[in-house]
C-alpha positions as CSV (number, residue, x, y, z in Angstrom):
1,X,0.0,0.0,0.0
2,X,1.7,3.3,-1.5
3,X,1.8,6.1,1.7
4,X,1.6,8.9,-0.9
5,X,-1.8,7.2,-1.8
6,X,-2.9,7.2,1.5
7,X,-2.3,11.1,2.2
8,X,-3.9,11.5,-0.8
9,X,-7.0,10.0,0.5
10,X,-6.7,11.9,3.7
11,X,-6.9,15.5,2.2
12,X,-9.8,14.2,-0.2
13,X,-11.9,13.9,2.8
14,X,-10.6,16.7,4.4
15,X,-11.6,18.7,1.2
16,X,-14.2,16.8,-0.9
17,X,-12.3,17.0,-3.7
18,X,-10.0,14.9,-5.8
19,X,-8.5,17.8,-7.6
20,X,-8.1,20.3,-4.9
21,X,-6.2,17.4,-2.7
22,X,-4.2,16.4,-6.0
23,X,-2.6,20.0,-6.5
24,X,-2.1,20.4,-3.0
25,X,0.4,17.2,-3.3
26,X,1.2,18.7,-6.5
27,X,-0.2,16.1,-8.4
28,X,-2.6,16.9,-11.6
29,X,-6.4,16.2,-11.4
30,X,-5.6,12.6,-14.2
31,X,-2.8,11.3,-11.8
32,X,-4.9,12.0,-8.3
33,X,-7.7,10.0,-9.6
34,X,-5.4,7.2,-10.5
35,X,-4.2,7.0,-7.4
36,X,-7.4,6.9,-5.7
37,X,-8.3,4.1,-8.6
38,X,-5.2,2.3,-7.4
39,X,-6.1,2.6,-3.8
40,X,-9.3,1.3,-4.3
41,X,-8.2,-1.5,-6.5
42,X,-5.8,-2.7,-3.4
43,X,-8.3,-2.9,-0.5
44,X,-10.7,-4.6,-2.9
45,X,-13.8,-1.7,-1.9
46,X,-14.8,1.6,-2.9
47,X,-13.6,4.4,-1.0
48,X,-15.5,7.3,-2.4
49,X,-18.5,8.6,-4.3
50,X,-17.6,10.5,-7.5
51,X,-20.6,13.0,-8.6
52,X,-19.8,15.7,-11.2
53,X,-19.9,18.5,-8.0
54,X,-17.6,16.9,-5.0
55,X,-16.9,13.6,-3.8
56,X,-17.9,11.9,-0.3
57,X,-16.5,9.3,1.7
58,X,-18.6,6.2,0.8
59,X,-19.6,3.5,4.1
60,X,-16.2,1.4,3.8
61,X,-14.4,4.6,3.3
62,X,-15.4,6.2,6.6
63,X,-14.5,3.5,8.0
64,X,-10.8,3.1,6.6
65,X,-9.9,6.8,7.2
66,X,-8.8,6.6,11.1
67,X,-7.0,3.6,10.1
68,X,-5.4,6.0,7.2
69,X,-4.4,8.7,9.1
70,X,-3.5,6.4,12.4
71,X,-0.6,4.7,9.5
72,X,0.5,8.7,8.5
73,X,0.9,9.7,12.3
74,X,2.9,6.8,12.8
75,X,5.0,7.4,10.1
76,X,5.5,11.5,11.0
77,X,5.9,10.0,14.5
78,X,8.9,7.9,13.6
79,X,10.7,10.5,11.7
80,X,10.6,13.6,14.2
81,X,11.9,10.5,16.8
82,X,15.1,10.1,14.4
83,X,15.1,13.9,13.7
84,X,13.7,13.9,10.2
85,X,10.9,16.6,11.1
86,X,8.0,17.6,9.7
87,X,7.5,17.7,6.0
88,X,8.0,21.2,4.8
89,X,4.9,23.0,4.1
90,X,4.0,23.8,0.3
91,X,0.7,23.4,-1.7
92,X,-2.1,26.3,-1.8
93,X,-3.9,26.9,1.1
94,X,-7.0,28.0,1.3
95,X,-8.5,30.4,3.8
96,X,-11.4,32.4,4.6
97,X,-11.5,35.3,6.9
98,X,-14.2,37.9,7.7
99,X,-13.4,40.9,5.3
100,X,-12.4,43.8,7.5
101,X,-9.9,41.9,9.7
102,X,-8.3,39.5,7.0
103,X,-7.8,43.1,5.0
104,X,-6.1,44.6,8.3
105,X,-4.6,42.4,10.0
106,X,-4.1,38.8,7.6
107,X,-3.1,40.5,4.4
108,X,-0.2,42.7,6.1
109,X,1.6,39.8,7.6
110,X,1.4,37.5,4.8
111,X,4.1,38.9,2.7
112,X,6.5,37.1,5.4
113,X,4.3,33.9,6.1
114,X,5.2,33.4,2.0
115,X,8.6,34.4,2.3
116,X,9.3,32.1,5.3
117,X,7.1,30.0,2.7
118,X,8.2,30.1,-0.7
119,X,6.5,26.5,-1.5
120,X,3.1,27.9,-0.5
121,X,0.7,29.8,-2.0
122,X,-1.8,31.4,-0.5
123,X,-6.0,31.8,-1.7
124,X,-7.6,33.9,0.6
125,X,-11.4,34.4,0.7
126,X,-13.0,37.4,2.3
127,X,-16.2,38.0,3.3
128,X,-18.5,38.5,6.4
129,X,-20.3,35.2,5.5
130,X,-19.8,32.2,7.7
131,X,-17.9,29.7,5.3
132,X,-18.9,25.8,5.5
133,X,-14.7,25.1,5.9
134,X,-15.6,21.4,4.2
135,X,-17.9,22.0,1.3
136,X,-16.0,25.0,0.5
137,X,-12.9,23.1,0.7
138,X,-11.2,25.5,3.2
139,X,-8.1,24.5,5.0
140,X,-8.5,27.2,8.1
141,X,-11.2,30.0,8.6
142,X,-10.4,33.2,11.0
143,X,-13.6,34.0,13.1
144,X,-14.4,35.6,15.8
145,X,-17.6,33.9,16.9
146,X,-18.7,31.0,18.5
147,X,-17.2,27.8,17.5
148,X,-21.1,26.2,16.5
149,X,-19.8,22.9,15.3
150,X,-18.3,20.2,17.2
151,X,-16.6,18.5,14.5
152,X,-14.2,21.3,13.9
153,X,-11.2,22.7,15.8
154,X,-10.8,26.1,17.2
155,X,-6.9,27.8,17.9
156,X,-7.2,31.1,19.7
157,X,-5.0,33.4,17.9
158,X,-5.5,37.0,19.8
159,X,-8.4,38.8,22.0
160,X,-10.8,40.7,20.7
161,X,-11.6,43.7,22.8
162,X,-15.1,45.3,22.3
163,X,-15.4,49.2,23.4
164,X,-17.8,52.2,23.5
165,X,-16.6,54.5,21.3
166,X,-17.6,58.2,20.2
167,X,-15.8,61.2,17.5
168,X,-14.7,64.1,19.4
169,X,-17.1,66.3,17.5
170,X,-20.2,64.4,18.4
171,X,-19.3,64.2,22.2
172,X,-19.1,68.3,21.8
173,X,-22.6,68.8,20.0
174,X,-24.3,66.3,22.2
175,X,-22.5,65.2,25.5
176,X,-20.8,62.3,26.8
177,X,-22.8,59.4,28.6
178,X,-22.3,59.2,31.8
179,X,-23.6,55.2,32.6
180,X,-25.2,53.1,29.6
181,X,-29.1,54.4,30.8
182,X,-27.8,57.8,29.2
183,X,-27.6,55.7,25.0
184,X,-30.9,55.5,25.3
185,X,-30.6,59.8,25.2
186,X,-27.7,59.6,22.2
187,X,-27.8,58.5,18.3
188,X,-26.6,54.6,18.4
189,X,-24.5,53.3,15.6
190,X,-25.7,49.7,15.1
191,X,-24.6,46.7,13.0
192,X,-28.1,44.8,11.3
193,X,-29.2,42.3,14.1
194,X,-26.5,43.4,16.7
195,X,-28.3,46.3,18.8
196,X,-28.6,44.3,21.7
197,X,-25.7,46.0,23.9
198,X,-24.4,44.8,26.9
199,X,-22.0,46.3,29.9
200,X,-20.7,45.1,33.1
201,X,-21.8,47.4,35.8
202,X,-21.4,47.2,40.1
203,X,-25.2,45.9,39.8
204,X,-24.8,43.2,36.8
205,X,-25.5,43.5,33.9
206,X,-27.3,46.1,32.0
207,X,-28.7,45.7,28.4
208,X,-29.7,48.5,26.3
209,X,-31.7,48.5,22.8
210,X,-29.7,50.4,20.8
211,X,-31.2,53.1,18.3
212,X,-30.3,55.8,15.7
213,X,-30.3,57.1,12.6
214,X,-28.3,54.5,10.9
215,X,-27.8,50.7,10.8
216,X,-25.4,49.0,8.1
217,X,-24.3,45.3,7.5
218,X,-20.6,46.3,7.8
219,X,-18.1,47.2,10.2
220,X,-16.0,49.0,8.9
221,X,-19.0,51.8,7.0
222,X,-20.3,51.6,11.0
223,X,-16.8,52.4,12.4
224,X,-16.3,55.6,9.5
225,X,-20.0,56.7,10.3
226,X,-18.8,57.1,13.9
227,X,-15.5,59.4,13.1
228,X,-18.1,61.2,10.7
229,X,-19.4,62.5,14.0
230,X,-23.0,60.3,13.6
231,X,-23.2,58.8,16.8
232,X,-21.7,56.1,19.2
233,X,-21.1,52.4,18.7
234,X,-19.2,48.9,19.6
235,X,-16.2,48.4,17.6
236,X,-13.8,46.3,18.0
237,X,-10.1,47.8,18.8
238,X,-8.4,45.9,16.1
239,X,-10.9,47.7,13.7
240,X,-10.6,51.2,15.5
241,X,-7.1,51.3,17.0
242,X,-5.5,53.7,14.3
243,X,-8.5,56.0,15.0
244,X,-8.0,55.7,18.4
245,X,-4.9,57.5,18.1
246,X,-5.0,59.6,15.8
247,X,-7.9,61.1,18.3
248,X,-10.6,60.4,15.8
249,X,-12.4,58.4,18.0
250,X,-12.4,58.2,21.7
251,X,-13.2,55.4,24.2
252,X,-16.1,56.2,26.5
253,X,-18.1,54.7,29.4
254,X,-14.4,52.9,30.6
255,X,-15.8,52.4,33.7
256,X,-18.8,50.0,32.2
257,X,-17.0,47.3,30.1
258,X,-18.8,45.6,26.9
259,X,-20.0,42.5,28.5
260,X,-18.7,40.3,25.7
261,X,-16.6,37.2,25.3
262,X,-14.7,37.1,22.1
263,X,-11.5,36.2,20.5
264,X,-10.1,36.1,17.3
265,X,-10.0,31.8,16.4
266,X,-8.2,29.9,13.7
267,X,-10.8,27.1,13.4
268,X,-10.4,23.8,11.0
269,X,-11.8,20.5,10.7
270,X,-11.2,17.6,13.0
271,X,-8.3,15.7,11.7
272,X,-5.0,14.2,13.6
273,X,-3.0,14.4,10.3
274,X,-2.8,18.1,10.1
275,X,-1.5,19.4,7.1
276,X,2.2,20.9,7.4
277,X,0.9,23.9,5.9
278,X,-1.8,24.7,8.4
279,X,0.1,23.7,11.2
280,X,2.6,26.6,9.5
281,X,0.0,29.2,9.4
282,X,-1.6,28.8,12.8
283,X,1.7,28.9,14.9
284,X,3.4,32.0,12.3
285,X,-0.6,33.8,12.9
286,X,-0.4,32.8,16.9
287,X,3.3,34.2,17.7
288,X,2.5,37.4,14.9
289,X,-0.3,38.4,17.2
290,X,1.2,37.7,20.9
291,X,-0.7,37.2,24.0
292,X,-1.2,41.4,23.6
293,X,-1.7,41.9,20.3
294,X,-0.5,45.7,18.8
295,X,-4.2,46.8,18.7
296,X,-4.8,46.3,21.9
């Protein structure tokens, strides 16, 4: 049984996709398939389904994949003991990451990733849209929400601090709060579906319903609206930090934090063969960002 044919197999049911895991062992879409064929052809049984959109693991091929991958991390296993390391990372991989923070903070730091890199290349999907990391055929996804589904596996990379925030100008024309009663007195700059706001006070916590003149699906048109001098919002300091010290913005109601839990993850599917390459990017992302990131 050919080992190059089982990590083949592996990254097909990682990514549902015979061509996609070909290229990423650099092999073309005819040769991948032949492997597969020859695979198949050894164990006597079908591995996977074949449909003109993706592939999926048929019954006897869910059942042979631990076995797969329990041979591979035997084999990794034996040559870190005799010093032979990890296979050097190299292939595309393929990431998604919300839009504003994957333009400010991912694309900035990849020119070294890739240099550190030069075997890798690098696609890189953004958009606000929560990505399905296996139909999509993503490698690693940067979110900053909840980890939903169990079957995938969540890195934290760097906090992400929520504040109050307001423009100079505004504050002037209109006042500062003084507790988070007083927004329901002041223009509220609110993301669609998010003006629920929350803040740790000495009695608990204290919800408000925010309201103004404008809501928008985007961060990054809420946090501009707010050095426009429109009103106050939540914003995330990795999104506002620049604005922060210029003095375009200002931090308000210190004294009542944003009663919110959030971090920035590097989330991927479940898997104990993790591809050299992801393995790369998480630890390059986690040590880039520090335990205090340079927003914060």
């Amino acid at each position: 049984m050919n080992i190059e044919h089982l990590k083949l197999f592996i990254r097909i049911a990682a990514t549902h996709n015979i061509s996609l895991a070909g290229s990423e062992l650099r092999l073309s879409p005819a040769v991948a398939s032949a492997h597969i064929n020859k695979l198949e052809a050894d164990l006597g049984v079908r591995l996977i389904h074949r449909t003109t959109r993706k592939v999926s693991l048929t019954e006897e091929g869910k059942a042979f994949l631990p076995h797969a991958e329990d041979v591979i991390s035997s084999i990794e296993a034996a040559r870190a003991s005799v010093g032979a390391g990890n296979a050097f990372p190299r292939g595309t991989l393929r990431v998604a990451a919300p839009a504003s923070f994957g333009r400010m903070h991912i694309l900035p730091a990849l020119t070294k990733f890739l240099t550190l890199y030069p075997d890798l290349n690098v696609d890189l999907k953004l958009s606000d849209t929560i990505v399905d990391l296996v139909e999509g055929g993503f490698d690693i996804a940067i979110r900053n929400s909840a980890l939903k589904d169990s079957s995938l596996i969540a890195k934290k990379l760097a906090p992400d601090t929520r504040i109050l925030c307001s423009s100079p100008e505004y504050l002037a024309q209109n006042g500062e709060p003084q507790s988070p009663e007083d927004l329901n007195l002041h223009q509220c700059i609110t993301l669609m579906g998010l003006d629920d706001w929350a803040f740790k006070t000495p009695k608990g916590q204290v919800n408000i319903k925010a309201k103004g003149v404008l809501r928008t699906d985007n961060g990054e048109a809420v946090r501009d609206a707010c050095v426009n001098g429109l009103g106050v919002t939540i914003s995330s300091k990795w999104s506002v930090y620049k604005h922060l010290q210029s003095g375009e913005l200002v931090q308000i109601l210190n004294e009542y934090p944003i009663a919110t839990n959030t971090a920035i993850w590097a989330v991927y599917p479940s898997s104990r063969l993790l591809a050299p390459k992801v393995r790369a990017f998480i630890d390059y992302f986690a040590e880039y960002f520090g335990n205090t990131p340079y927003w914060e």
